[in-house]
C-alpha positions as CSV (number, residue, x, y, z in Angstrom):
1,X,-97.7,-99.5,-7.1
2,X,-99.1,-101.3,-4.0
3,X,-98.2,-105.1,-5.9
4,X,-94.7,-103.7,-6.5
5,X,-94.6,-102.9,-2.3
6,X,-96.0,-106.3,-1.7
7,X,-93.4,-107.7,-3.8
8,X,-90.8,-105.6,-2.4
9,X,-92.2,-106.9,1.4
10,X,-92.0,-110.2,0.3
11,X,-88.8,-110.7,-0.9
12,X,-87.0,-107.8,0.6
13,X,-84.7,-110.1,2.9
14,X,-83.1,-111.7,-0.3
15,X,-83.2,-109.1,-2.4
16,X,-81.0,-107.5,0.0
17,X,-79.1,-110.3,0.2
18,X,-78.1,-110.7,-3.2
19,X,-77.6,-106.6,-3.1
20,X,-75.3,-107.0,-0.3
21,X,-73.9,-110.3,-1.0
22,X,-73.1,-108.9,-4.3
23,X,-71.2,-105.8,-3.2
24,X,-69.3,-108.5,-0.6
25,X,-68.6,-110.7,-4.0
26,X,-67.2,-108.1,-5.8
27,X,-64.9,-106.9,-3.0
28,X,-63.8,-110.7,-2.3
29,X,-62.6,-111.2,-5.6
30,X,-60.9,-107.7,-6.0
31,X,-58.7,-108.7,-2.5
32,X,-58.0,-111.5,-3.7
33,X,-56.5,-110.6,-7.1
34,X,-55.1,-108.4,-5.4
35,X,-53.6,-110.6,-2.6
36,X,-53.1,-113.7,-5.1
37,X,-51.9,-111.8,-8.7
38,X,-50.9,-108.4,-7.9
39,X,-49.1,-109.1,-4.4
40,X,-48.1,-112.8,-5.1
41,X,-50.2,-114.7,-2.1
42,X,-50.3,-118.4,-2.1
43,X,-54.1,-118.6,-2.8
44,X,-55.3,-119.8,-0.2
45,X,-53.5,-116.8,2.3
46,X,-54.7,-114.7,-0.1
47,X,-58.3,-115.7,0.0
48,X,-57.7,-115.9,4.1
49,X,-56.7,-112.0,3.9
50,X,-59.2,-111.4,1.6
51,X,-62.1,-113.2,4.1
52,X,-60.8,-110.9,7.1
53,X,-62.0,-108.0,5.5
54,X,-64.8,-109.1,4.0
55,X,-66.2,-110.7,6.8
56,X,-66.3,-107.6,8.7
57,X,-67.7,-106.0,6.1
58,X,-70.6,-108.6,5.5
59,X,-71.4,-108.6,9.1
60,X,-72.4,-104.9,9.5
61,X,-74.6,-104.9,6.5
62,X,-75.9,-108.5,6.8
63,X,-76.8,-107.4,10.6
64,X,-78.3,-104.5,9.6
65,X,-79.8,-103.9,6.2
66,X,-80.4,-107.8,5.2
67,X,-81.7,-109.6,8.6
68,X,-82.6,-106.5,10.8
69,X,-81.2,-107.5,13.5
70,X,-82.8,-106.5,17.1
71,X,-79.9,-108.2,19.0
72,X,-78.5,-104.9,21.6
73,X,-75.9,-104.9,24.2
74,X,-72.8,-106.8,24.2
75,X,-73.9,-110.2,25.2
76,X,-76.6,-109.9,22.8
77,X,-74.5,-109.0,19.8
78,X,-71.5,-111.0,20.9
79,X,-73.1,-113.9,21.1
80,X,-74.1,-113.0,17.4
81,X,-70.6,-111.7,16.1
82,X,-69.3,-115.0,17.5
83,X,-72.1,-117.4,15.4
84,X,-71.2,-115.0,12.6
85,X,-67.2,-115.6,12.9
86,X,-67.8,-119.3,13.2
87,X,-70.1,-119.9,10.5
88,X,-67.9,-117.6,7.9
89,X,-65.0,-119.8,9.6
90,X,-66.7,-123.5,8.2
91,X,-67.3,-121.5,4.7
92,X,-63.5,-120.0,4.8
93,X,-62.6,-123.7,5.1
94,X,-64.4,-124.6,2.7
95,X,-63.6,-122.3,0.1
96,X,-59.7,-122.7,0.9
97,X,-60.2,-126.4,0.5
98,X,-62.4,-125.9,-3.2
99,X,-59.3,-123.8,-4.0
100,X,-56.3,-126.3,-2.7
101,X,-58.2,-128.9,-5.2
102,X,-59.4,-126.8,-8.1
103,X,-55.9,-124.4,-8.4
104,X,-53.2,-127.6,-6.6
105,X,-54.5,-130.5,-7.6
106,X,-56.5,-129.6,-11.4
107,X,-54.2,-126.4,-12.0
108,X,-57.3,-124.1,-12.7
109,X,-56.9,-120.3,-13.2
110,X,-57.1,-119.4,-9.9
111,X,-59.6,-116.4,-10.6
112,X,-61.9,-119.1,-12.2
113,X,-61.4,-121.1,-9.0
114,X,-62.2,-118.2,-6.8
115,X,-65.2,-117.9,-8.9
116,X,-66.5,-121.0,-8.1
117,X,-65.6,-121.4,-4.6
118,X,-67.1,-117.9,-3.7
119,X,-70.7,-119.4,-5.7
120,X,-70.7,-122.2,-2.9
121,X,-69.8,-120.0,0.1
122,X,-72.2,-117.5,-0.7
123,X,-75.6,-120.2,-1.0
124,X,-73.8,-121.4,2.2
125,X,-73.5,-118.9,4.2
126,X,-77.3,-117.6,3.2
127,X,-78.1,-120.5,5.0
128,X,-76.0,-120.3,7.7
129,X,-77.2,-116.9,8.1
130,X,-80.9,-117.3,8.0
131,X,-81.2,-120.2,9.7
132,X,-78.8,-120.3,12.6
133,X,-77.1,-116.3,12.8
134,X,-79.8,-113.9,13.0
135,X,-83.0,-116.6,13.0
136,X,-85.9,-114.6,14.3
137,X,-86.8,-115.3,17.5
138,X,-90.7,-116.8,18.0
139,X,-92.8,-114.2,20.4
């Protein structure tokens, strides 16, 4: 039992992550067949609508159950919100763009495309996330 709570210490932060991120996958691909198939988006408004939600979504349990954030007050966790928004805003436009070329340009299913697009945006913004968002500070 105590080398499965070691384990579980060591790699709690993306275990999480992949728990959360999953859930946030999930949900991202449900909006947007539902923005794209069901509701008749262009893809990449529909993955935009789909991204406001999720990103609110992916903040609160990002900030709290995956990077533990200490960050309090409003400059505190505006200044985060804020580094949050902008890095999800690079990845939005960067997933828009995988989809303009993979569903526009090579006319692939556009759930495959979503598929792939939401692979690259998710190692993306695990970096974003660990190394610039919610970095812990040094003592």
């Amino acid at each position: 039992m105590e080398e499965i709570k070691k384990l579980w210490k060591r790699y709690e932060e993306a275990i999480s992550y992949l728990f959360w991120g999953g859930v946030a996958f999930f949900l991202s691909m449900a909006l947007f067949y539902l923005f794209a198939n069901v509701m008749d988006f262009y893809e990449q408004i529909a993955n935009t609508f789909s991204w406001i939600i999720c990103v609110l979504f992916t903040y609160f349990t990002n900030r709290t159950f995956v990077f533990k954030s200490k960050s309090t007050g409003i400059s505190g966790m505006g200044k985060e919100f804020i580094s949050f928004i902008g890095a999800r805003l690079a990845t939005l436009v960067l997933e828009n763009g995988i989809l303009f070329v993979l569903i526009d340009l090579l006319a692939m299913n556009n759930m495959i495309a979503k598929f792939i697009g939401q692979v690259v945006v998710i190692v993306s913004n695990y970096i974003l996330s660990k190394l610039w968002i919610f970095k812990k500070k040094k003592n």
